[in-house]
TORKE-737980 format. One record per atom (N, C-alpha, C): residue number from 1; atom name; y, x, z. Coordinates in pm, whole numbers. Each point is the difference from the previous one (the first is absolute). Layout:
% TORKE-737980
REC tigu guro     yy     xx     zz
REC  NUM   CA      Y      X      Z
...
END
This chain:
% TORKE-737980
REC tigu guro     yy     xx     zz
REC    1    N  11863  10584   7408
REC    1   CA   -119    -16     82
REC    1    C    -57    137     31
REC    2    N    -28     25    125
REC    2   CA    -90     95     33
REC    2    C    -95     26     11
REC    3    N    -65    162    -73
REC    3   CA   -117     -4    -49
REC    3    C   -130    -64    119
REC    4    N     62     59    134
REC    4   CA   -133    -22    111
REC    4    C      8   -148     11
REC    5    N     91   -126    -58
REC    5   CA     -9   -122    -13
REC    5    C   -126    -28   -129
REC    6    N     17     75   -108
REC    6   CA   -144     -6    -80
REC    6    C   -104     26      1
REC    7    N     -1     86    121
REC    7   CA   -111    100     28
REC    7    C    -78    -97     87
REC    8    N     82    -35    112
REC    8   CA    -46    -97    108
REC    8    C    -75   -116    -59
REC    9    N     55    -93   -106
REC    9   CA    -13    -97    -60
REC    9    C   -157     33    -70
REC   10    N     37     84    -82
REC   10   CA   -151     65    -83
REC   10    C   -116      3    162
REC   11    N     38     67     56
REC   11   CA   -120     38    142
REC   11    C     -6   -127     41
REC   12    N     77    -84     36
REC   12   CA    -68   -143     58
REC   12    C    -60    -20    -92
REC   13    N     24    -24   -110
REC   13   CA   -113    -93   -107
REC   13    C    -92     89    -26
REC   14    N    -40    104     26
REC   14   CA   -120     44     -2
REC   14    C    -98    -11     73
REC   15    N     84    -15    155
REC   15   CA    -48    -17    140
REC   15    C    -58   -151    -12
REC   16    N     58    -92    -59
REC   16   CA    -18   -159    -21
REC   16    C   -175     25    -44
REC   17    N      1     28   -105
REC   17   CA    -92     36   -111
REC   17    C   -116     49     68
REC   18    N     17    144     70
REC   18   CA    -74     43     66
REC   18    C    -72    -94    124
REC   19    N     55    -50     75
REC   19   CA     30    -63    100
REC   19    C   -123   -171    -18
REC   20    N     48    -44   -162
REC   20   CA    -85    -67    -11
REC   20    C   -156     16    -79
REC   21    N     17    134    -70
REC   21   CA   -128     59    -35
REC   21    C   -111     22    104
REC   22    N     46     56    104
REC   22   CA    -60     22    124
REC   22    C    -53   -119     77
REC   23    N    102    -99     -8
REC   23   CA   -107   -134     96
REC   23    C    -69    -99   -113
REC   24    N     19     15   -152
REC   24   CA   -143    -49    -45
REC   24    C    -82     82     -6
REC   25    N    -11    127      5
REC   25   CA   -134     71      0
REC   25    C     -1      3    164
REC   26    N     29    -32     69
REC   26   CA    -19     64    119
REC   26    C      7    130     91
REC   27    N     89     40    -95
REC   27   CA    -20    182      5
REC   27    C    144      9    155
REC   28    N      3     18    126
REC   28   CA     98     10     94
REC   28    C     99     79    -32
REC   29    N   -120    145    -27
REC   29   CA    147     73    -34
REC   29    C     47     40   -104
REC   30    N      1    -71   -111
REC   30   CA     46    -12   -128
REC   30    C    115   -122     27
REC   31    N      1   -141     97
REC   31   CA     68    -75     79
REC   31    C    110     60     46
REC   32    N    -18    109     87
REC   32   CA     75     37    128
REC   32    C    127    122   -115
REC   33    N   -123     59    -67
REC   33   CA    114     93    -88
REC   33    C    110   -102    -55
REC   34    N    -25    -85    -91
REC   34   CA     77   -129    -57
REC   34    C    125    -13     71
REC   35    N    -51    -63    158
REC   35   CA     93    -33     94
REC   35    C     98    110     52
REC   36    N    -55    143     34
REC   36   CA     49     92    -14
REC   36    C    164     21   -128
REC   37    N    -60     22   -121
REC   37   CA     83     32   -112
REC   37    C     77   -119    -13
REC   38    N     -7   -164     58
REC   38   CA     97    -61     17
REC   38    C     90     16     66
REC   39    N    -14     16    150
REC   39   CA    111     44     71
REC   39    C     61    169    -35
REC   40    N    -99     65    -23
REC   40   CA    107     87   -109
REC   40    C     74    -40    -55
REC   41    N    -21    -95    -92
REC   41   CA     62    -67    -99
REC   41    C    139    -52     22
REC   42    N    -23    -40     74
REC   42   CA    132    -82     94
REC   42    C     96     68     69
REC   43    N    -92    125     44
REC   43   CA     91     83    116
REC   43    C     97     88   -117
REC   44    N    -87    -16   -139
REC   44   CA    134     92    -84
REC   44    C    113    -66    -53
REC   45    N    -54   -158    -21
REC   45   CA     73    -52    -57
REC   45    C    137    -12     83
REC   46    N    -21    -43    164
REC   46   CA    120     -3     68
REC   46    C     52    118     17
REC   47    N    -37    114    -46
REC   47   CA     80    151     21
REC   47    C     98    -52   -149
REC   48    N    -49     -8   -100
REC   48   CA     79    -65   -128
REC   48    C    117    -86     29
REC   49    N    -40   -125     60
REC   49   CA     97    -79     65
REC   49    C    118     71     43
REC   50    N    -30     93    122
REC   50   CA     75    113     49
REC   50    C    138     59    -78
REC   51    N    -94     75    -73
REC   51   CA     63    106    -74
REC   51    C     64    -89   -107
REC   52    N      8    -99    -79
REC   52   CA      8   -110    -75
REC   52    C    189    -19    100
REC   53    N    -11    -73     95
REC   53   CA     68    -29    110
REC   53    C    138    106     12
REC   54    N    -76    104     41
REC   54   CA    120     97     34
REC   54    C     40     67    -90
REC   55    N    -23    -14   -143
REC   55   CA     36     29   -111
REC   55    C    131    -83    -46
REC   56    N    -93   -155     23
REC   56   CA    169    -79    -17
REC   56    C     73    -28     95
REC   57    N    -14     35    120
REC   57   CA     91    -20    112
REC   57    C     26    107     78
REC   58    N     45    162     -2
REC   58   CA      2    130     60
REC   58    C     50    -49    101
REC   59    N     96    -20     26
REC   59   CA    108    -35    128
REC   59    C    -31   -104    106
REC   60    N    -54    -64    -25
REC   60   CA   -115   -137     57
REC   60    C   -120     82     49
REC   61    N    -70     84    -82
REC   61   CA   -105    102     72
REC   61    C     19     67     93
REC   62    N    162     63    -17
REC   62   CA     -2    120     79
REC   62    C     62    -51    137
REC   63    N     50   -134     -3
REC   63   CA     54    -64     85
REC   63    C   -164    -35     83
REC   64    N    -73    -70    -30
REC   64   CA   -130    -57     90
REC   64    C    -43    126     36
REC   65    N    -24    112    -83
REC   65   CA    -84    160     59
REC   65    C     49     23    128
REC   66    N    165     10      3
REC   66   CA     77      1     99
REC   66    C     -7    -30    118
REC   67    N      4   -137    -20
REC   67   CA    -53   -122    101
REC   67    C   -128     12     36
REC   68    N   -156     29    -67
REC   68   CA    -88     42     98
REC   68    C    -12    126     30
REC   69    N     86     76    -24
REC   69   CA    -11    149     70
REC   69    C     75     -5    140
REC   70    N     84    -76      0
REC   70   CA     85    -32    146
REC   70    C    -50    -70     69
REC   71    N   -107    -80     -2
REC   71   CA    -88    -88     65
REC   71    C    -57     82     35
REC   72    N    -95     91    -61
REC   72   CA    -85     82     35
REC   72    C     24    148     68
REC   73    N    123    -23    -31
REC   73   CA     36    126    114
REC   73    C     43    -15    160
REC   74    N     49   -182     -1
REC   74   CA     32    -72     51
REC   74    C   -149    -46    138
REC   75    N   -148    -36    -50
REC   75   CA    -72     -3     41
REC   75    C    -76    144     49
REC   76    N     44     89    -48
REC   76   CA    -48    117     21
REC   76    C     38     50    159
REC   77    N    167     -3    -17
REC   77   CA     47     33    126
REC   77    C    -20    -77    125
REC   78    N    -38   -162    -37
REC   78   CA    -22    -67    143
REC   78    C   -117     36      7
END
């Protein structure tokens, strides 16, 4: 498992926490931070996923990288 998969995990549930501290006191942006450090949360966890991924599958990675770099070089030129 990868660490930014624990990291992510830890930051959502803080963000949860936060998130609901903020709308019983009413506090917005004690709310908005919450919601904030969730999608942090998330956005590390799927970098984890990622790196998780192309750890057990190199050749499968380097094959899709491939494939959207030729798309995109592909859209570039039209």
């Amino acid at each position: 498992m990868d660490e930014n998969r624990v990291t992510g995990a830890a930051r959502e549930t803080v963000g949860r926490v936060q998130e609901a501290v903020g709308g019983l006191t009413g506090n917005r942006d004690y709310q908005a931070r919450g919601a904030a450090n969730q999608m942090q949360g998330q956005a590390e966890n799927v970098l984890g996923q990622l790196c998780d991924n192309v750890r057990e599958q190199p050749l499968t990675s380097i094959a899709i990288a491939a494939g959207i770099g030729y798309i995109l070089g592909r859209l570039r030129i039209l």
